[in-house]
C-alpha positions in Angstrom: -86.3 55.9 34.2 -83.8 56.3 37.0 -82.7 60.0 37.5 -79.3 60.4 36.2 -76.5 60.6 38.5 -72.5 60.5 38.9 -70.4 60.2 41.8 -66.8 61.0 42.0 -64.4 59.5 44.8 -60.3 59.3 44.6 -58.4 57.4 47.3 -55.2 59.6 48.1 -52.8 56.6 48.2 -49.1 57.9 48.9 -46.2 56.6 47.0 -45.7 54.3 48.9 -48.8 52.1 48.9 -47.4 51.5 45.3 -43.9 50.2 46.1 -45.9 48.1 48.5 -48.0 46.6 45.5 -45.4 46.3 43.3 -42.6 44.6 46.1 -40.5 47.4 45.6 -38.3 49.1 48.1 -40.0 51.6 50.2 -39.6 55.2 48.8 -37.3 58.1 49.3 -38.6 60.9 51.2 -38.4 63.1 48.5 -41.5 61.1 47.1 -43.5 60.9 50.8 -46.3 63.0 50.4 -46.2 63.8 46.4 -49.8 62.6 46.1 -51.2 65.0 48.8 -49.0 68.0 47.9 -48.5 67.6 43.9 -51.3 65.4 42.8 -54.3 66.8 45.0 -53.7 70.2 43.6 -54.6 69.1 39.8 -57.8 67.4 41.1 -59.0 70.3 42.9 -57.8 72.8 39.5 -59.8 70.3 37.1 -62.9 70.0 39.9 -63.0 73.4 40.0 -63.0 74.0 36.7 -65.6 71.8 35.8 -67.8 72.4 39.0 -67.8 69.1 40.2 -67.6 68.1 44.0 -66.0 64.7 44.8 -65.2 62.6 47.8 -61.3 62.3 49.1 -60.7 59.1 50.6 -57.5 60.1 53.1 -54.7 57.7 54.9 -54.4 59.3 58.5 -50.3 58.6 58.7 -50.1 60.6 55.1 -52.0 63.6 56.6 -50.1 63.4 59.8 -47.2 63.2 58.3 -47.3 66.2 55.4 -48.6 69.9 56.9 -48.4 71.2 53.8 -51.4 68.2 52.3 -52.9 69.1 55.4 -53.0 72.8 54.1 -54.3 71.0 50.6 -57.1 69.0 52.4 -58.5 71.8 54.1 -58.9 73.9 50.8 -60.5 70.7 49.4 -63.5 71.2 52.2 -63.2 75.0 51.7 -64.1 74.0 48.4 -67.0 72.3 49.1 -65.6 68.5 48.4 -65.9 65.9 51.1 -63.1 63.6 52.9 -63.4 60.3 53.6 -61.7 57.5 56.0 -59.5 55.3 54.2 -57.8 54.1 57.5 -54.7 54.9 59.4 -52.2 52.8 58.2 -53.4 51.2 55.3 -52.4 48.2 55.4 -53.5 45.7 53.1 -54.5 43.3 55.5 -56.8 45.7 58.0 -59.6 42.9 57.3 -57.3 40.3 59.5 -56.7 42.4 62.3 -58.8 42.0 65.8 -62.0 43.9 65.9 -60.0 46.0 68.7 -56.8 47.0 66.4 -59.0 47.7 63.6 -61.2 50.2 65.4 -58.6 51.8 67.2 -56.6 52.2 63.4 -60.1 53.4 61.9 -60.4 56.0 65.0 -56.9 57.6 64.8 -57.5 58.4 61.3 -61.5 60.0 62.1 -59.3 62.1 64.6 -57.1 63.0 62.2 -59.6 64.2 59.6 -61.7 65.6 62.4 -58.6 68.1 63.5 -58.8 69.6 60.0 -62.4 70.1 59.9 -63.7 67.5 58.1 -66.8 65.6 59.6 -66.0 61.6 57.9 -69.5 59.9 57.6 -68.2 57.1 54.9 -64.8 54.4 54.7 -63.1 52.7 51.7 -60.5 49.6 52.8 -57.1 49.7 51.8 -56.9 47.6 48.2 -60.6 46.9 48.8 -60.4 44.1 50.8 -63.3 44.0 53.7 -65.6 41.6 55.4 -68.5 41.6 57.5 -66.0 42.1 60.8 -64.5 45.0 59.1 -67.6 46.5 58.4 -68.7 46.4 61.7 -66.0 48.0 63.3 -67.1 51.2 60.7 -70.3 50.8 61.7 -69.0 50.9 65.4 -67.6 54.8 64.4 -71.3 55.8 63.4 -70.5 56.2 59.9 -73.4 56.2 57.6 -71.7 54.4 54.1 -69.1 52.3 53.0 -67.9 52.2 49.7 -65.3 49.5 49.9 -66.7 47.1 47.1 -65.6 46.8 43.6 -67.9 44.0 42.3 -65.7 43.0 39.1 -64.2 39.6 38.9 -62.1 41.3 36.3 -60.6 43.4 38.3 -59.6 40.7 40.8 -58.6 38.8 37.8 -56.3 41.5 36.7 -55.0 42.1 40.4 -53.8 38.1 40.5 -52.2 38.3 37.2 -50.1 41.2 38.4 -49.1 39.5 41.9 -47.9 36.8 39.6 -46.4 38.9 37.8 -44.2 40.5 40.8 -43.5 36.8 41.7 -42.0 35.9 38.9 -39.5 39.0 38.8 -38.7 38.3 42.4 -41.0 40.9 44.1 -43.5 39.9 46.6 -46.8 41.8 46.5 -48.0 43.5 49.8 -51.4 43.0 48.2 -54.0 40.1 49.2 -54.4 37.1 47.1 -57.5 36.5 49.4 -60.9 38.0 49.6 -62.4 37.3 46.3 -65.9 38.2 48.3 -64.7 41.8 48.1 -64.9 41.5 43.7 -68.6 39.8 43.7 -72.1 40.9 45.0 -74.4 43.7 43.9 -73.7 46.7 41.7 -76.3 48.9 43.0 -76.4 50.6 46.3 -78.0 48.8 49.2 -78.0 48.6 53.0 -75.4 46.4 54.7 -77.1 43.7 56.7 -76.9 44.0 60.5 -75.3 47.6 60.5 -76.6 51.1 59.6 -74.0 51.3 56.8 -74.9 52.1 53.0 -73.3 50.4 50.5 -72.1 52.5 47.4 -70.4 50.4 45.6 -67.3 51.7 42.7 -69.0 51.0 39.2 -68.3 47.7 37.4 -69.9 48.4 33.8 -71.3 45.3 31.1 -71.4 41.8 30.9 -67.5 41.4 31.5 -67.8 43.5 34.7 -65.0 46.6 33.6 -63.9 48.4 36.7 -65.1 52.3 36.3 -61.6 53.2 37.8 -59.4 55.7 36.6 -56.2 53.4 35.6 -58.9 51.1 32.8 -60.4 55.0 32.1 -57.2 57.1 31.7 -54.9 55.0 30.5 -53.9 51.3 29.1 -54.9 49.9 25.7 -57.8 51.1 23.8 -60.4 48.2 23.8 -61.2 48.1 27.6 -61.1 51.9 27.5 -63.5 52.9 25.1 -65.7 49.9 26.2 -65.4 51.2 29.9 -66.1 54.9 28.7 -68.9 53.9 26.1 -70.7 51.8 29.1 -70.1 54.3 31.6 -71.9 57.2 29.4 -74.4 55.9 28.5 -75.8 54.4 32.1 -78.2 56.2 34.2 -76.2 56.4 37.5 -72.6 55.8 37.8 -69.3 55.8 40.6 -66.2 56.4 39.1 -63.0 55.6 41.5 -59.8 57.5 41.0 -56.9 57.8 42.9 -54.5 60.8 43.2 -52.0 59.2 41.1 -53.8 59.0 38.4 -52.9 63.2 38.1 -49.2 62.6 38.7 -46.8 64.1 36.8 -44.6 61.4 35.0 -41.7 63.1 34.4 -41.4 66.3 36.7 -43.2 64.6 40.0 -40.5 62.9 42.3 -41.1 58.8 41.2 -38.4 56.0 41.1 -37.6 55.0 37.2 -38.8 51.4 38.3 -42.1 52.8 39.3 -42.4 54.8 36.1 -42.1 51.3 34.6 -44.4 49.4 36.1 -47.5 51.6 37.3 -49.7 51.5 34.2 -51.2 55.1 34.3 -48.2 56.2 34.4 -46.4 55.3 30.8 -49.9 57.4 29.3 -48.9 61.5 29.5 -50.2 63.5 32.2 -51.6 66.0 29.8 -53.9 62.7 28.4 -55.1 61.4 31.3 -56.6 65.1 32.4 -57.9 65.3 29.1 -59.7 62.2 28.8 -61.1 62.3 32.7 -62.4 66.3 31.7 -64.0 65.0 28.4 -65.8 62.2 30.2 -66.9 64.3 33.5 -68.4 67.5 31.0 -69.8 64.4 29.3 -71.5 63.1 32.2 -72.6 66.7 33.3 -70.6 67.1 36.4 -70.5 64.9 39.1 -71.1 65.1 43.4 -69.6 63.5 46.5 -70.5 60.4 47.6 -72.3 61.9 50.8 -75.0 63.2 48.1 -76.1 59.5 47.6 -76.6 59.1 51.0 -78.6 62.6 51.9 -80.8 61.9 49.5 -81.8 58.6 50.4 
């Protein structure tokens, strides 16, 4: 029987990557680094609490642009978590760029982490969207993981219905229709063909594929979330994907009313989202950073 084992990894997507998803207007700069400076903080309380280490998947222009989430991110390593490339500008589209623009985006945010301490060995693309060109620029940094897939057709599923969605009320998605490949393929880790890149792919649990992400696990309607939870205890070895939203503060953080509105985690109180992502980490035992996986390859 395989030897049981969680990982932990929450992409620190700012504000405004959600008015981007949601074809909102951009946000006010009251709101521009809320994820790093308010929502970081409650992750590293509850990880601390429960002694669990977890990977930090950072944007480069968010940490250039907030000293006082640089101040954060550096306590995170002090505490023995790990950060993690999640590109410089995130833009939803990276896998389209030139080999050339996409390296040098990739590179400016390694330096970035780098000149707070961190050594990256491991990426995550922006909305999860990568190919085989994408990869190899990663590859090209001398990283040793990516961790870009989600294998769930549900979640794709889910992600179209929403652009729709945003059509239909006259907002257009910054989000890719495209790149179905990115929702399909294994669920267990494996090497990435023609790089030296690990693939630890985010959890996608029973027949129907449920994301192990923290918006299905903290919040939305019951079925899928027991299911999700029920699934994810019970397996052997799991990755659960959060971001640092899913910690924000619904009515004392900084966020538009329209963006309380739409973003699903965010009409379930703060209080029960911590509550229900402690109860299924002291469930699980604790949980490590992704790097783990790889070392002990």
């Amino acid at each position: 029987m395989s030897r049981r084992r969680t990982l932990v990894s929450v992409d620190l997507d700012g504000i405004g990557c959600y008015h981007a998803i949601h074809g909102l207007p951009p946000p006010s700069p009251g709101e521009a680094g809320m994820v790093l400076e308010r929502c970081l903080p409650r992750f590293l309380a509850l990880f601390d609490e429960l002694d669990v280490r977890a990977t930090f998947f950072v944007i480069g222009h968010e940490l250039e642009a907030s000293p006082q989430g640089a101040a954060v991110l550096r306590a995170a390593l002090a505490a023995g978590h790990e950060l993690g490339n999640h590109s410089h500008a995130h833009a939803y589209d990276l896998s389209r760029w030139s080999a050339h623009a996409q390296l040098e985006d990739l590179a400016r945010c390694d330096a970035a982490l780098r000149a707070i301490g961190a050594d990256p060995i491991g990426f995550r693309a922006p909305g999860y969207s990568h190919d085989a060109r994408l990869l190899a620029s990663v590859d090209a940094l001398g990283y040793r993981y990516d961790t870009s897939a989600l294998p769930s057709p549900t979640y794709y599923l889910a992600k179209l219905g929403a652009m729709a969605l945003h059509a239909l009320a006259g907002r257009r998605s910054h989000s890719l229709a495209r790149g179905a490949g990115s929702f399909l393929g294994p669920r267990e880790d494996h090497d990435i063909a023609g790089t030296a890149l690990r693939e630890l792919p985010i959890s996608a649990m029973g027949p129907l594929r449920l994301p192990l992400v923290g918006t299905f696990l903290l919040a939305g309607p019951r079925w899928p979330r027991q299911t999700l939870r029920e699934a994810s205890l019970a397996s052997a070895r799991v990755h659960l994907e959060l971001h640092g939203l899913d910690l924000a503060d619904e009515r004392d953080d900084a966020l538009s009313p329209t963006l309380r509105r739409v973003q699903p985690e965010l009409r379930t109180p703060l209080a029960i989202r911590r509550e229900r992502l402690a109860s299924w980490l002291r469930a699980r035992g604790g949980a490590v950073a992704l790097r783990d996986a790889i070392e002990r390859v």
